[in-house]
Short mmCIF file of the C-alpha atoms (twelve columns), coordinates in Angstrom:
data_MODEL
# 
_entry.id   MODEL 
# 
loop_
_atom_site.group_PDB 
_atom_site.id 
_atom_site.type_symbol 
_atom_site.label_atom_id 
_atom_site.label_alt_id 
_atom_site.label_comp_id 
_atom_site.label_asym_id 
_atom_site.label_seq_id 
_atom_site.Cartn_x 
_atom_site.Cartn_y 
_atom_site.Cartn_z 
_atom_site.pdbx_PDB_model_num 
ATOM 1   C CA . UNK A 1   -30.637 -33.396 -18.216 1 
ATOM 2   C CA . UNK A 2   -29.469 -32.720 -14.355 1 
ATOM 3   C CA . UNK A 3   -27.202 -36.479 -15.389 1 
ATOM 4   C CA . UNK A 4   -25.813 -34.364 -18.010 1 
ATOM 5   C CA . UNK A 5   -24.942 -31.079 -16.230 1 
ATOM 6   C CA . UNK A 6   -23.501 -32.931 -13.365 1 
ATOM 7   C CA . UNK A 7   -20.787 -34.567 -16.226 1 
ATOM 8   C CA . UNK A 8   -20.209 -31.165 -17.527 1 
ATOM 9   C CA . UNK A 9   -19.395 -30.031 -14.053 1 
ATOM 10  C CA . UNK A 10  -16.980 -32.695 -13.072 1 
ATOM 11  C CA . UNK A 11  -15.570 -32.635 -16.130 1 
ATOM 12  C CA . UNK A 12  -14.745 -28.825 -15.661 1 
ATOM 13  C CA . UNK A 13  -13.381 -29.491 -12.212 1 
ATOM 14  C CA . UNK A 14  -11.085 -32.428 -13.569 1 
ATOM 15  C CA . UNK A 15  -9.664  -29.839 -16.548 1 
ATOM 16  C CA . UNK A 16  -9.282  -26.884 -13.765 1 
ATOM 17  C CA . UNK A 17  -7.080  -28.959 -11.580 1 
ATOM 18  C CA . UNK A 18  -5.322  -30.215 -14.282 1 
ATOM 19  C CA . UNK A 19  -4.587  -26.884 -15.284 1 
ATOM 20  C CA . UNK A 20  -3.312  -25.492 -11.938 1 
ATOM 21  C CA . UNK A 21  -1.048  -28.653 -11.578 1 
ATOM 22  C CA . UNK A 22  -3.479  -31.254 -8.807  1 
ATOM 23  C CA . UNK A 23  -3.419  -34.071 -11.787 1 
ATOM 24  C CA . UNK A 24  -0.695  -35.688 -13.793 1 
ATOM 25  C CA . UNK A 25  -0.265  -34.435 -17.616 1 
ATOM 26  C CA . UNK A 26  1.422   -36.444 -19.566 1 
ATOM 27  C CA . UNK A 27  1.951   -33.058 -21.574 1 
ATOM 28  C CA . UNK A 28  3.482   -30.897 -18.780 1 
ATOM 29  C CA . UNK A 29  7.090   -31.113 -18.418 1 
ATOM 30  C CA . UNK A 30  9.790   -30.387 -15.079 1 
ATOM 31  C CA . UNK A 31  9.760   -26.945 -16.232 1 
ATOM 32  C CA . UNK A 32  6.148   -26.884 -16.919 1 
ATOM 33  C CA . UNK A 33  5.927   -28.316 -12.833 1 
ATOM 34  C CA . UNK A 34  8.255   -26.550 -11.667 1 
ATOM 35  C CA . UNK A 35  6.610   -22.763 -12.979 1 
ATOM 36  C CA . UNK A 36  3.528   -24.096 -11.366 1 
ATOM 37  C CA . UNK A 37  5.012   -24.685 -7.951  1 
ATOM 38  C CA . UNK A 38  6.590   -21.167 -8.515  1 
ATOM 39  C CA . UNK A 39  3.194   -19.438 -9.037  1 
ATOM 40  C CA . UNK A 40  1.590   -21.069 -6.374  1 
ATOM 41  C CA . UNK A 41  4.341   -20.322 -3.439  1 
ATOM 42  C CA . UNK A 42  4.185   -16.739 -5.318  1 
ATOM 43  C CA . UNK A 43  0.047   -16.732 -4.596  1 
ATOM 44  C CA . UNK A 44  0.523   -17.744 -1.132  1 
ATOM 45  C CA . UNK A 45  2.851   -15.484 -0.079  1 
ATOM 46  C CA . UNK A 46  0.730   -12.506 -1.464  1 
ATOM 47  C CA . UNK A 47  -2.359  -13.912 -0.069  1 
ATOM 48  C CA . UNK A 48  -0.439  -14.089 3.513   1 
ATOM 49  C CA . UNK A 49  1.220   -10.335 2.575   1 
ATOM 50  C CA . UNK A 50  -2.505  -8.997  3.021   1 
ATOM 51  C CA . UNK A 51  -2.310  -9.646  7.271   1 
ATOM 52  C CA . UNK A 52  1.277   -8.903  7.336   1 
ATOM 53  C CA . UNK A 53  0.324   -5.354  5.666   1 
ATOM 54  C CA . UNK A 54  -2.446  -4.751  7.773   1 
ATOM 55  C CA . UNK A 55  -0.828  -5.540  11.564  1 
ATOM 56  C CA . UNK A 56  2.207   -3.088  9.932   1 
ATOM 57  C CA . UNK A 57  -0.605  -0.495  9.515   1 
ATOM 58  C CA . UNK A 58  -1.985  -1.500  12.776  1 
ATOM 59  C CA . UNK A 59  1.176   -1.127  14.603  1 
ATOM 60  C CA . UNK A 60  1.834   2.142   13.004  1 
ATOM 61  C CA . UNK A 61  -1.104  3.800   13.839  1 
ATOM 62  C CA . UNK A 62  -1.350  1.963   18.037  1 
ATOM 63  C CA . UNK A 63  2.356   3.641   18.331  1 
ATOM 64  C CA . UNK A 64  1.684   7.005   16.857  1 
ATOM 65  C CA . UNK A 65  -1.628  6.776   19.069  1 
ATOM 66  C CA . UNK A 66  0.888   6.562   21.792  1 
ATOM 67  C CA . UNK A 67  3.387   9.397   20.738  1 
ATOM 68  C CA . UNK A 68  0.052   11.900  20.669  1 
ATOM 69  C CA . UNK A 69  -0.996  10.809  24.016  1 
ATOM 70  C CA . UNK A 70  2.218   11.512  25.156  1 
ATOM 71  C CA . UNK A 71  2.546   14.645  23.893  1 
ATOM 72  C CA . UNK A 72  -0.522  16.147  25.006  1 
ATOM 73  C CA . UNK A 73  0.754   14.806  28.152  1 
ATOM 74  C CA . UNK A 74  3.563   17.849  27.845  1 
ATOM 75  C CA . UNK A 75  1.940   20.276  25.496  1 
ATOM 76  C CA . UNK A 76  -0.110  22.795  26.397  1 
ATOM 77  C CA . UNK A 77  -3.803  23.889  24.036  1 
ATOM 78  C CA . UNK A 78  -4.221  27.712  24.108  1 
ATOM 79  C CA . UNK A 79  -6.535  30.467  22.537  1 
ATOM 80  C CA . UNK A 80  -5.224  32.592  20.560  1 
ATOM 81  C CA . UNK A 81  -6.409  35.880  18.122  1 
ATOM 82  C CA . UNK A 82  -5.337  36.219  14.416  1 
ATOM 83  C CA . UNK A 83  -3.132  39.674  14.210  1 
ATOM 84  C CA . UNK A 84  -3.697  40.100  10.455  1 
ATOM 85  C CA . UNK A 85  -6.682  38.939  7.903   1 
ATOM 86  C CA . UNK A 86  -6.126  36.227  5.216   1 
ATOM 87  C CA . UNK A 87  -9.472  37.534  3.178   1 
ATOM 88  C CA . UNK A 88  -9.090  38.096  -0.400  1 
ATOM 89  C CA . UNK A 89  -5.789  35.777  -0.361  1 
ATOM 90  C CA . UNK A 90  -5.505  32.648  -2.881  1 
ATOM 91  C CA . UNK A 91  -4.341  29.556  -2.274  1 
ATOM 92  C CA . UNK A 92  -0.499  29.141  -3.706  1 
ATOM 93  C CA . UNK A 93  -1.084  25.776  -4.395  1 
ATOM 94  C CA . UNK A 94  -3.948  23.783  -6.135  1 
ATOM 95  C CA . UNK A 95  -5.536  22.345  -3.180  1 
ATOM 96  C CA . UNK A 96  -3.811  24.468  -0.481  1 
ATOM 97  C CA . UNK A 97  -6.234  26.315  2.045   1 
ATOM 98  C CA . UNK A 98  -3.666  26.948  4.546   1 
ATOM 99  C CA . UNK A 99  -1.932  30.432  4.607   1 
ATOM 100 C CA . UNK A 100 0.420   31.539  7.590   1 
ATOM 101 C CA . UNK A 101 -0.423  34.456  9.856   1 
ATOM 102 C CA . UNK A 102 0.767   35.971  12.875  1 
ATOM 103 C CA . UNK A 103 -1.094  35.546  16.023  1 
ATOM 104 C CA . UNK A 104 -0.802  36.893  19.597  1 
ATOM 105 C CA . UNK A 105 -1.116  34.450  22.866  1 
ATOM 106 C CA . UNK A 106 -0.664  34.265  26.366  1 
ATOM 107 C CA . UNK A 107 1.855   31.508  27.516  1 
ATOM 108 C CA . UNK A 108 1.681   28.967  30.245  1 
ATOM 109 C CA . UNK A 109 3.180   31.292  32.540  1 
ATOM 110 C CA . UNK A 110 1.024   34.223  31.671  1 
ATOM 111 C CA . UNK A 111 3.620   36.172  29.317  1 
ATOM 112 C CA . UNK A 112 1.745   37.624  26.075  1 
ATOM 113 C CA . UNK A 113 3.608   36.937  23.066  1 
ATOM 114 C CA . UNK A 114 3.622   36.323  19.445  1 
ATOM 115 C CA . UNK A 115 3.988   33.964  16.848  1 
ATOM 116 C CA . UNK A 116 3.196   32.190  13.412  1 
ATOM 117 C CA . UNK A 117 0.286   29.208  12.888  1 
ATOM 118 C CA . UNK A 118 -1.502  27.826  9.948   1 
ATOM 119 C CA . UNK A 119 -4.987  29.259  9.558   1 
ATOM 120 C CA . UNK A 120 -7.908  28.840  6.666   1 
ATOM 121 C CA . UNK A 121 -7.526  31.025  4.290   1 
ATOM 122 C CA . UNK A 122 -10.341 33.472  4.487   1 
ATOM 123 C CA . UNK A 123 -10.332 33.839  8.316   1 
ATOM 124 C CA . UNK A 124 -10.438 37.647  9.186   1 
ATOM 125 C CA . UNK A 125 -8.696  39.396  12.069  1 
ATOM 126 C CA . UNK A 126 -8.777  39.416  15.779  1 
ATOM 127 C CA . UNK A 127 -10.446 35.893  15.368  1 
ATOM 128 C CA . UNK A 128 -10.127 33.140  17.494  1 
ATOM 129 C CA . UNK A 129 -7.427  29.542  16.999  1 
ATOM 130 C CA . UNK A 130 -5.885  27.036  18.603  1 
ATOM 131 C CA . UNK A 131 -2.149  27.099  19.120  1 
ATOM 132 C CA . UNK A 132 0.155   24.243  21.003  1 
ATOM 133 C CA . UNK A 133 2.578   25.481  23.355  1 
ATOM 134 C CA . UNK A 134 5.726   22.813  24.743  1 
ATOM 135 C CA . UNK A 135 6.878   23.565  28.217  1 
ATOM 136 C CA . UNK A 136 9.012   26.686  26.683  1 
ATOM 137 C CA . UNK A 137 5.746   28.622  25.811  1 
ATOM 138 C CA . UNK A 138 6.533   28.360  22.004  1 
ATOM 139 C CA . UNK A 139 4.504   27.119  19.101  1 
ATOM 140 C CA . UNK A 140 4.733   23.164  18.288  1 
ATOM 141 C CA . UNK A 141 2.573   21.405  15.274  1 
ATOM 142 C CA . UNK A 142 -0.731  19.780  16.946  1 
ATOM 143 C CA . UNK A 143 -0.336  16.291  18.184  1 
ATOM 144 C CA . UNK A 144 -1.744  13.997  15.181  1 
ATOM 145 C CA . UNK A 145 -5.355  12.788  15.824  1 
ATOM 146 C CA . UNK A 146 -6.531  9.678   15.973  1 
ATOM 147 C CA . UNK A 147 -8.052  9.781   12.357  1 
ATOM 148 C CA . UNK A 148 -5.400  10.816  11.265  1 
ATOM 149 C CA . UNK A 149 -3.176  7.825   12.305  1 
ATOM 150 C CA . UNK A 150 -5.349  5.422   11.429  1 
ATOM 151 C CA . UNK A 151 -5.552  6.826   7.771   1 
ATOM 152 C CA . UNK A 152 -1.656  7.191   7.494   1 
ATOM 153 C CA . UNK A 153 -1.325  3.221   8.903   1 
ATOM 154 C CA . UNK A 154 -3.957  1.773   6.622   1 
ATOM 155 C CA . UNK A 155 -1.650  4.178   3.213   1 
ATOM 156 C CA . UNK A 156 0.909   2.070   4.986   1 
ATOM 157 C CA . UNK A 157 -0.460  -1.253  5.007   1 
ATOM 158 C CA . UNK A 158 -1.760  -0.998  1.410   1 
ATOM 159 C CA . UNK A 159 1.274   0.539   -0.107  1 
ATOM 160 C CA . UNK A 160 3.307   -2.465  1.700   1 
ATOM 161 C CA . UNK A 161 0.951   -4.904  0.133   1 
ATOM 162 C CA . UNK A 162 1.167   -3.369  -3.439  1 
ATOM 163 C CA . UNK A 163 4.818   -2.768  -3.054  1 
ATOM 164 C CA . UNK A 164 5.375   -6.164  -1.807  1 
ATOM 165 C CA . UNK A 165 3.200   -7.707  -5.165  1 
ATOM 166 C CA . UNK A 166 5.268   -5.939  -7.220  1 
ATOM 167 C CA . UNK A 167 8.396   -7.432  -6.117  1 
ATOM 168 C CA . UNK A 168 7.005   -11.312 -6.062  1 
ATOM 169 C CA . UNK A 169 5.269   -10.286 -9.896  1 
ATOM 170 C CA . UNK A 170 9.088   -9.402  -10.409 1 
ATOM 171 C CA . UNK A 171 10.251  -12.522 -8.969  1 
ATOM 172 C CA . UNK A 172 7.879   -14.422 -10.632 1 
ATOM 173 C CA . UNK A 173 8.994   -12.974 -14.146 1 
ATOM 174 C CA . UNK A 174 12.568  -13.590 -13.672 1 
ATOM 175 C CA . UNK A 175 12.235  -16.971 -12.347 1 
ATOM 176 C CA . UNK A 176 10.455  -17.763 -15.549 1 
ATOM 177 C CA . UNK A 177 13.061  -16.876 -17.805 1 
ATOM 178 C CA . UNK A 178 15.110  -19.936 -17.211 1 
ATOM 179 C CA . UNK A 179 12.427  -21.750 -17.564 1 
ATOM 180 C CA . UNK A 180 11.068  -20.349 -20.980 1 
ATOM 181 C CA . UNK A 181 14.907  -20.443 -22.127 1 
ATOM 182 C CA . UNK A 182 14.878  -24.666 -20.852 1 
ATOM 183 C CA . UNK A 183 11.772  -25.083 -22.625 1 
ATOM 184 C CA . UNK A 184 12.996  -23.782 -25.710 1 
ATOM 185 C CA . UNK A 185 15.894  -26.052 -25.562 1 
ATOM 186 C CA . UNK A 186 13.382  -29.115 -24.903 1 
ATOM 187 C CA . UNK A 187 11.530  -28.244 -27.574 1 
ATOM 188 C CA . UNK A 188 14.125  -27.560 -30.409 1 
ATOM 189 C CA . UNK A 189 15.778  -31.055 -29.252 1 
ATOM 190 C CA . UNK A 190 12.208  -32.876 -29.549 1 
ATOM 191 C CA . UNK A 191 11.415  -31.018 -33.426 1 
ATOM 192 C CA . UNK A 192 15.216  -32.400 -34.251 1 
ATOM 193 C CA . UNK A 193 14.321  -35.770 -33.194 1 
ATOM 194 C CA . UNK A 194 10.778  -35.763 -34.462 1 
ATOM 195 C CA . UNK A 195 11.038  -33.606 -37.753 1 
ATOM 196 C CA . UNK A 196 13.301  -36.415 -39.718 1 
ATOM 197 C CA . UNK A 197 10.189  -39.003 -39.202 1 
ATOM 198 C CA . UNK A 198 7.899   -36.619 -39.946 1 
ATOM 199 C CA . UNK A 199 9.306   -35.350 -42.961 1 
ATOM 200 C CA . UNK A 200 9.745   -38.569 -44.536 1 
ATOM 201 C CA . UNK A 201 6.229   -39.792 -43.920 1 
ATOM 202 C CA . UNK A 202 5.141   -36.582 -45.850 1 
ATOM 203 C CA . UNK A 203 6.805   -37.963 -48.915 1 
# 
């Protein structure tokens, strides 16, 4: 019994690798060999597309890592107080939760002023945000946060990946045109040659 399963098995392995092209076939022709060496260069390169995709995403999110640290380096976090309510407002947008308001602040250099941010909608009056100020006292977006770079470099990496299989299942496609078009040709030639014999033997 374990004699038997062990035959089964190789056998299996022998008809698997003579399907993906590791043993001569009498069967397969240069077309046949040559689609085969196609798909497989088109499997490695996706298979090596998965690092490339991920040190892109990588490299994305170390450099815009670097561009926040830099600019909280200049900016400037202040307090400030809501000058209007947002509650009883709906969102504009399925999904939105942001409304603008004005809000009042005291610069770097201890000027009160006003302005515009992004709040929750649903925060009331006279209540409390953060605001980022560059060196000219006025209201810049937040520096990105870490989480939020890494999740915008890993959308990167994977969209490069899928983006990048697309193109080689392209490639693949049209490379196999010729080769579907030359094996039609083979075949029509071999039925011309073949169907005279085998017609007459019929009779």
């Amino acid at each position: 019994m374990g004699t038997g399963k062990k035959r089964s098995g190789e056998l299996w392995v022998l008809m698997l690798a003579r399907r993906l092209g590791f043993r001569r076939n009498p069967l397969r022709r240069r077309s046949d060999r040559i689609e085969m060496a196609v798909l497989w260069c088109a499997l490695m390169a996706a298979l090596l597309l998965v690092p490339i995709g991920a040190a892109v995403g990588t490299s994305y999110r170390n450099a815009s890592d670097a561009s926040a640290e830099r600019q909280r380096v200049s900016l400037h976090e202040v307090r400030a107080r809501t000058l209007e309510s947002t509650e009883g407002q709906v969102p504009t947008t399925p999904g939105n939760v942001l409304t603008r308001v004005q809000i009042s602040y005291v610069d770097p250099s201890g000027l009160q002023r006003q302005g515009s941010t992004n709040v929750v909608i649903g925060t009331k009056a006279d209540a409390e945000v953060t605001v980022w100020l560059n060196r000219a006292g006025d209201i810049v977006a937040a520096p990105r946060s870490r989480g939020d770079n890494a999740a915008v470099g890993s959308w990167i990496g994977i969209l490069m990946v899928t983006g990048s299989w697309l193109l080689l299942w392209g490639a693949v496609r049209l490379a196999r045109v010729p080769l579907d078009r030359r094996r039609a040709h083979d075949w029509a030639a071999e039925w011309l040659d073949v169907a005279p014999r085998w017609l007459r033997g019929q009779k």
